[in-house]
C-alpha positions as CSV (number, residue, x, y, z in Angstrom):
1,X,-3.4,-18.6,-26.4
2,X,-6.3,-17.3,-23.6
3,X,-9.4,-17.2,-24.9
4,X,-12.4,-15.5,-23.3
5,X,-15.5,-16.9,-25.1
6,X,-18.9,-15.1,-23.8
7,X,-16.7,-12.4,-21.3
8,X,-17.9,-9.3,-23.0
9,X,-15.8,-6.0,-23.5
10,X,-14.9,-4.7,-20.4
11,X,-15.2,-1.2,-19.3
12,X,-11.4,0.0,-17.6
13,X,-11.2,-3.2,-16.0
14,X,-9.0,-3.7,-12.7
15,X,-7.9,-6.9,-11.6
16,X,-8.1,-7.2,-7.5
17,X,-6.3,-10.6,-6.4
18,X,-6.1,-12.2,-3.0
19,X,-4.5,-15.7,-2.3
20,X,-5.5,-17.6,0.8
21,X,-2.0,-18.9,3.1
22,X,1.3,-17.5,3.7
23,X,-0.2,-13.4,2.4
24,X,-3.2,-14.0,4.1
25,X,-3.3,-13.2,8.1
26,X,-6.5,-14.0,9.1
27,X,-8.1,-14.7,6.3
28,X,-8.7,-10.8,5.9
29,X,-7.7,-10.2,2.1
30,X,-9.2,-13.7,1.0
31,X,-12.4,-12.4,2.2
32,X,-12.2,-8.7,0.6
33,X,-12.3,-10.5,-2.7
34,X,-14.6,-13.2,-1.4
35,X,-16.9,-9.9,-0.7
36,X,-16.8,-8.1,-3.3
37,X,-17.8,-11.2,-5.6
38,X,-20.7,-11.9,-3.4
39,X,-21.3,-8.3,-3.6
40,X,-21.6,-8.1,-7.0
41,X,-22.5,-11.7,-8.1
42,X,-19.8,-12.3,-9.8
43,X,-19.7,-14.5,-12.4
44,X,-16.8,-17.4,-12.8
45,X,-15.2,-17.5,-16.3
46,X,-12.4,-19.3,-15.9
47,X,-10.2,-21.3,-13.6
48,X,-6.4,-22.7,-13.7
49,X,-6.1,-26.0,-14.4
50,X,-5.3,-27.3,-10.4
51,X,-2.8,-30.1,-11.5
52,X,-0.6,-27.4,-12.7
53,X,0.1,-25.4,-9.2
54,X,-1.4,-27.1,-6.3
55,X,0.5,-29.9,-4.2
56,X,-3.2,-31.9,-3.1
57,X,-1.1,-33.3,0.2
58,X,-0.7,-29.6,1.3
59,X,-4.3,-28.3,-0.1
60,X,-6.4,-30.9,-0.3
61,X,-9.7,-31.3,-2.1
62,X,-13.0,-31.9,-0.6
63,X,-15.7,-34.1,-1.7
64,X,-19.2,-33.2,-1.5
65,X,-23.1,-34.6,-2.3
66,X,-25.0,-33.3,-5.5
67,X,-28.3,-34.5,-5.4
68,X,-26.8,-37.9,-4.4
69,X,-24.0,-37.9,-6.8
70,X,-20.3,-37.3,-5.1
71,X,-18.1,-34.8,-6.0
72,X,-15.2,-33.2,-5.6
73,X,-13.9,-29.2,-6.0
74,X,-10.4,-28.7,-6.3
75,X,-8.2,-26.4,-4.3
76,X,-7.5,-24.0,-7.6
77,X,-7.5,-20.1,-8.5
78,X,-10.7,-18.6,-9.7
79,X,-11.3,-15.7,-12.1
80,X,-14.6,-13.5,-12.2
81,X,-15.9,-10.5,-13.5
82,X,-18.9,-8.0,-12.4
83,X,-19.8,-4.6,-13.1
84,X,-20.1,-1.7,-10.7
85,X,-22.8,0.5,-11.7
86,X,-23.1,4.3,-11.4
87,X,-22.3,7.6,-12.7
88,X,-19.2,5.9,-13.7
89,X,-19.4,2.0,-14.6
90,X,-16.5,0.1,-14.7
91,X,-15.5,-3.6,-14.0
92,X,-13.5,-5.8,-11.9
93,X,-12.0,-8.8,-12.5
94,X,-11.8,-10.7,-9.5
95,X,-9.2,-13.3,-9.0
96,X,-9.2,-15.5,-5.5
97,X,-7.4,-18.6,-4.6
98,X,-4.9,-20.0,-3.0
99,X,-1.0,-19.5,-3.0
100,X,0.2,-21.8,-5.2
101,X,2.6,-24.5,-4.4
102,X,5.0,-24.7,-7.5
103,X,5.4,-23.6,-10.6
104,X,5.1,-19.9,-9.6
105,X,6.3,-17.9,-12.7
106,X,3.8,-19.9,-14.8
107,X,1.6,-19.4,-12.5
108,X,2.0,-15.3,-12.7
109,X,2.0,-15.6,-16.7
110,X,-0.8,-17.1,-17.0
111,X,-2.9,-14.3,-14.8
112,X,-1.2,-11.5,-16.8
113,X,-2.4,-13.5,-20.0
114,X,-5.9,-13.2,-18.8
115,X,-5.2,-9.5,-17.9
116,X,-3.7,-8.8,-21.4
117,X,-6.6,-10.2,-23.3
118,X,-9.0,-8.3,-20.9
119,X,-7.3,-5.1,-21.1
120,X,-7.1,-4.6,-17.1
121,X,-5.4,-1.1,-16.7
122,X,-4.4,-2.5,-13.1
123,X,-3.7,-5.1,-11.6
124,X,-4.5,-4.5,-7.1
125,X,-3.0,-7.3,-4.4
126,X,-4.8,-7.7,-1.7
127,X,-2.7,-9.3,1.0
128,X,-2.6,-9.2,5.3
129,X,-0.1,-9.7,7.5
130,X,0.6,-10.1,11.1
131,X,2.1,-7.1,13.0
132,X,3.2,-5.3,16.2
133,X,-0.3,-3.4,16.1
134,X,-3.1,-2.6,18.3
135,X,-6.6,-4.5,17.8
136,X,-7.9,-1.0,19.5
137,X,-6.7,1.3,16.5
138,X,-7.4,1.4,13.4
139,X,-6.1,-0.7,11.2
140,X,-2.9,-0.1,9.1
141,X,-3.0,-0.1,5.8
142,X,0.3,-0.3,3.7
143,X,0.3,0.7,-0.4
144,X,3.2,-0.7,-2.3
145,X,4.5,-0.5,-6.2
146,X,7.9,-1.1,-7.6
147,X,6.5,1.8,-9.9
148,X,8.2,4.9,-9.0
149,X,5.7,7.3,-11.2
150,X,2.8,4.9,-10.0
151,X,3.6,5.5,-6.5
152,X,3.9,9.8,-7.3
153,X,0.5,9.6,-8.8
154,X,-1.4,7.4,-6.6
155,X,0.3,8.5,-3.3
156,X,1.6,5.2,-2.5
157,X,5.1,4.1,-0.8
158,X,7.4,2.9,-3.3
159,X,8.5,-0.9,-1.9
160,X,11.9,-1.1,-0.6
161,X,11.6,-4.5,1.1
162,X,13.7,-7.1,0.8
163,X,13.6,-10.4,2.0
164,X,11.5,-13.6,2.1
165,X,8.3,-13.0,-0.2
166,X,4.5,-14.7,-0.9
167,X,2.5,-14.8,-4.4
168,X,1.9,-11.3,-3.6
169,X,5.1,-9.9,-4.1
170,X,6.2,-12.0,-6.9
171,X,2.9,-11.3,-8.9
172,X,3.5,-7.5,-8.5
173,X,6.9,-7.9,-9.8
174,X,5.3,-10.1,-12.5
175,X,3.2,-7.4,-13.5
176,X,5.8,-4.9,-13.2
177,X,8.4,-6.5,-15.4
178,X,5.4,-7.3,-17.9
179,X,4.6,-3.6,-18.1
180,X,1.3,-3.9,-16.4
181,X,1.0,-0.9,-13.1
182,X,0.0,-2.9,-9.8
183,X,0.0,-2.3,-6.3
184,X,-0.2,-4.4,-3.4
185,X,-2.5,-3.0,-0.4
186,X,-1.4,-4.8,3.2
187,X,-3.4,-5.0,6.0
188,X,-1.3,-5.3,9.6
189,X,-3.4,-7.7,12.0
190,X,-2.9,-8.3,15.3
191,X,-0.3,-10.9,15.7
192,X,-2.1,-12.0,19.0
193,X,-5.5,-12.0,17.8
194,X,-5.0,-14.1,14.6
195,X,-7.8,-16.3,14.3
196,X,-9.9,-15.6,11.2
197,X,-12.3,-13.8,10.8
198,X,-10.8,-10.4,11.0
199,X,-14.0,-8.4,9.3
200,X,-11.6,-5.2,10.8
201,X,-8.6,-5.5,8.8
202,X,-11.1,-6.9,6.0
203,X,-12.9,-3.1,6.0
204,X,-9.8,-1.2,6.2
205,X,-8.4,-3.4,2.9
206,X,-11.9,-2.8,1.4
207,X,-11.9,1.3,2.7
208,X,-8.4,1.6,1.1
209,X,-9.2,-0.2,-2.2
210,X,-12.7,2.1,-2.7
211,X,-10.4,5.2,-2.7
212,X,-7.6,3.6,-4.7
213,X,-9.6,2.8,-7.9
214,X,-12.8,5.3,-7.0
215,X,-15.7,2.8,-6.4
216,X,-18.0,2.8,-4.0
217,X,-18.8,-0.3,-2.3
218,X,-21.7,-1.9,-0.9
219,X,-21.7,-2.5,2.6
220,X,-24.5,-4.6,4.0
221,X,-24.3,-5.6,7.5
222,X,-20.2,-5.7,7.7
223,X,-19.5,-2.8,9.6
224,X,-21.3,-4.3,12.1
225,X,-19.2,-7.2,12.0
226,X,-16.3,-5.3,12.4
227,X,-17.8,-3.8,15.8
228,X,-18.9,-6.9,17.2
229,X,-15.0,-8.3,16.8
230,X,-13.6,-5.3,18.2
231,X,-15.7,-5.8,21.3
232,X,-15.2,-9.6,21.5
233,X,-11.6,-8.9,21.5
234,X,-12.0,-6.3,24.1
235,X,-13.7,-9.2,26.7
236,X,-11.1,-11.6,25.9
237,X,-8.0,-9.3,26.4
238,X,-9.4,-7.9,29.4
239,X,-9.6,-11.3,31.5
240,X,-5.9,-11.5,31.2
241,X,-4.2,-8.5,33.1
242,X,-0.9,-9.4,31.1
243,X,-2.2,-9.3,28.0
244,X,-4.4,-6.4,28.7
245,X,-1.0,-4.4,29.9
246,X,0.5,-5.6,26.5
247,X,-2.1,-3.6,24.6
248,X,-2.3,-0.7,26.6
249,X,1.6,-0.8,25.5
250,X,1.0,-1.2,21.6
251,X,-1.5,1.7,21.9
252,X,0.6,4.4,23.7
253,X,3.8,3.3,21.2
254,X,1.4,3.7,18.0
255,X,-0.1,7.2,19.3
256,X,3.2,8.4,19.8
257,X,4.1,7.8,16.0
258,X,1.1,9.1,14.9
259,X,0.8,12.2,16.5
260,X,2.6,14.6,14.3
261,X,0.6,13.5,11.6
262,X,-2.6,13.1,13.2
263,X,-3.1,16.7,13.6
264,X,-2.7,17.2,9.5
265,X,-3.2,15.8,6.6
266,X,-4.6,12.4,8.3
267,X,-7.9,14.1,9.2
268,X,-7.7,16.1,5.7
269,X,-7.5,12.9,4.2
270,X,-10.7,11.2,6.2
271,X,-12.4,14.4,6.3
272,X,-13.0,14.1,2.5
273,X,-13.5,10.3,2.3
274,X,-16.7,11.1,5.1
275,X,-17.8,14.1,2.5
276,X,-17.5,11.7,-0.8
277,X,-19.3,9.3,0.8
278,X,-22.1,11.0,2.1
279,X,-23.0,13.1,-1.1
280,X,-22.4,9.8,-2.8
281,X,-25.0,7.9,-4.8
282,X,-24.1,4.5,-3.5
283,X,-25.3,2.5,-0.8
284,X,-25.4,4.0,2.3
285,X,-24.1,3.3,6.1
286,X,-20.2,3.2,6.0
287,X,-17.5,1.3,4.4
288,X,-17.5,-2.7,3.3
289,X,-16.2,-5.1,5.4
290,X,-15.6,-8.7,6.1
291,X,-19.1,-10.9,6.8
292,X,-19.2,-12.1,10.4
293,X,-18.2,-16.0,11.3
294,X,-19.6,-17.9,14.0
295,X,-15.9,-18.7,15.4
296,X,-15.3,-15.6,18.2
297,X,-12.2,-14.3,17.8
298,X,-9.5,-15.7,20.6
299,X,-5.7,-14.9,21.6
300,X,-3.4,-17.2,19.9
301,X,-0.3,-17.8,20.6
302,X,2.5,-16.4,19.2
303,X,5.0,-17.9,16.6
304,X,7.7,-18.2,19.4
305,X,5.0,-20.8,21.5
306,X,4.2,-18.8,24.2
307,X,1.1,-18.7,25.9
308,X,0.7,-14.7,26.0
309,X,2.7,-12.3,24.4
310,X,5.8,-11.1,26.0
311,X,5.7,-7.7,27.9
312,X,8.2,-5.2,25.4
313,X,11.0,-3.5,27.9
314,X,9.5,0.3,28.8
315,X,10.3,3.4,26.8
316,X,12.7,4.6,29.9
317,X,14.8,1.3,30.3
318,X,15.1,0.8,26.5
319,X,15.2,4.0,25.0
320,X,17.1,3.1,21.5
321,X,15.6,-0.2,21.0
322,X,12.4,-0.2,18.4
323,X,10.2,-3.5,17.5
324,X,10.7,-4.4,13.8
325,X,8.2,-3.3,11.3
């Protein structure tokens, strides 16, 4: 039996969950949680007990000085709470950590105990994953639910992937098979810019999650962030002609797709989140993003090793091939 000692009632509560490794391309859904409870101030009421999940050879804890005394945090999963204010109050409990290492059906059962005794309405993945996609263009955002009436009423793609999965996928199916609605909100990043930060793919996460559950949140200096990596990126692709030629690529393929749509309800669709937001009574100057890092954002290489990305064959010599999603 969960018990909650000194977490008062909640108002509609939400759980938003992000785990740090396999769900986590560059570090941009970690940090959407890791924003929002700075945000807010959350506070921490409860963590799972690390022995149970965690393998410490693969995550390993880290020792530290307390006013001369050692110590040492534990690579866990952390639950908090805060309250968004407005015309509307409601609150979010906030659950960042790591991807576990064992035990994962415990693991799931024991966050949807902590949503049951909390009454969360829903519970929202956060994960980010590395893609065929342009650092130039905005950034993709992919919604997800096994729930077929969930995905009618919140306009999201009903998930018909199969294949190798994270915490993310088997938490939403958790949820799912425990009755609980969830969604899972993926971010594509750049597979050859993958270095965290990403504060880009970070603010679209953030964007898409504002209009998902209809808060408003604060922004601070992160668009900014988001700007300056943009242009960093810019620098560093244009010193390499190859790599340069590879993006030019990636841009002309994704306008291509999105042109039919781009013309319709796209702009409808970003049209009203400018109006909301500017007749809003939150915080003013633009969507939340990632906080900057003092690590500049460089070209890694890809998972096959090579140094630079390979050049894809041109649209006229390869006319029925596609890249995978």
């Amino acid at each position: 039996m969960i018990e909650l000692e000194g977490v008062p009632e909640l108002i509609d509560p939400v759980m938003v969950a992000a785990f740090e490794g396999w769900n986590d391309a560059g570090d941009a859904a970690s940090t959407a949680v890791a924003h929002l409870d700075r945000e807010w101030k959350g506070e921490v009421f409860a963590a799972l007990d690390a022995e149970d999940y965690y393998d410490f050879q693969v995550n390993r804890p880290t020792v530290w000085m307390d006013a001369g005394v050692r110590k040492i945090t534990w690579p866990t999963t952390r639950l908090s709470v805060v309250r968004v204010g407005g015309d509307k109050p409601r609150d979010l409990v906030l659950v960042r950590g790591i991807e576990p290492s064992m035990r994962w059906r415990s693991f799931c059962n024991e966050l949807l105990g902590f949503a049951h005794e909390l009454g969360v309405e829903l519970v929202v993945v956060l994960g980010a994953l590395l893609g065929d996609t342009p650092h130039t263009r905005p950034v993709p955002i992919s919604g997800t639910t096994s729930d077929a009436d969930l995905a009618r009423r919140m306009d999201l793609e009903e998930t018909k992937y199969e294949g190798p999965t994270g915490i993310v996928g088997v938490l939403q199916e958790a949820c799912t098979h425990a009755g609980v609605p969830a969604v899972s909100l993926w971010a594509a990043v750049p597979h050859y810019v993958s270095q965290p930060p990403n504060p880009k793919a970070t603010l679209a996460l953030l964007n898409r999650l504002e209009d998902l559950i209809d808060v408003r949140i604060p922004l601070g200096e992160l668009p900014e962030d988001a700007r300056a990596w943009q242009v960093g990126v810019d620098q560093l692709a244009a010193e390499d002609s190859e790599v340069a030629e590879y993006v030019q690529t990636l841009e002309e393929a994704r306008d291509t797709a999105e042109l039919p749509e781009a013309s319709g309800e796209a702009i409808a669709r970003e049209f009203e989140r400018y109006l909301r937001r500017r007749d809003g009574s939150g915080p003013a100057g633009g969507h939340a993003t990632a906080d900057g890092g003092e690590n500049q954002p460089y070209l890694r290489d890809n998972p096959g090793g090579r140094a630079k990305p390979p050049k894809p064959p041109k649209p006229s010599e390869e006319d029925d091939e596609s890249s995978e999603d």
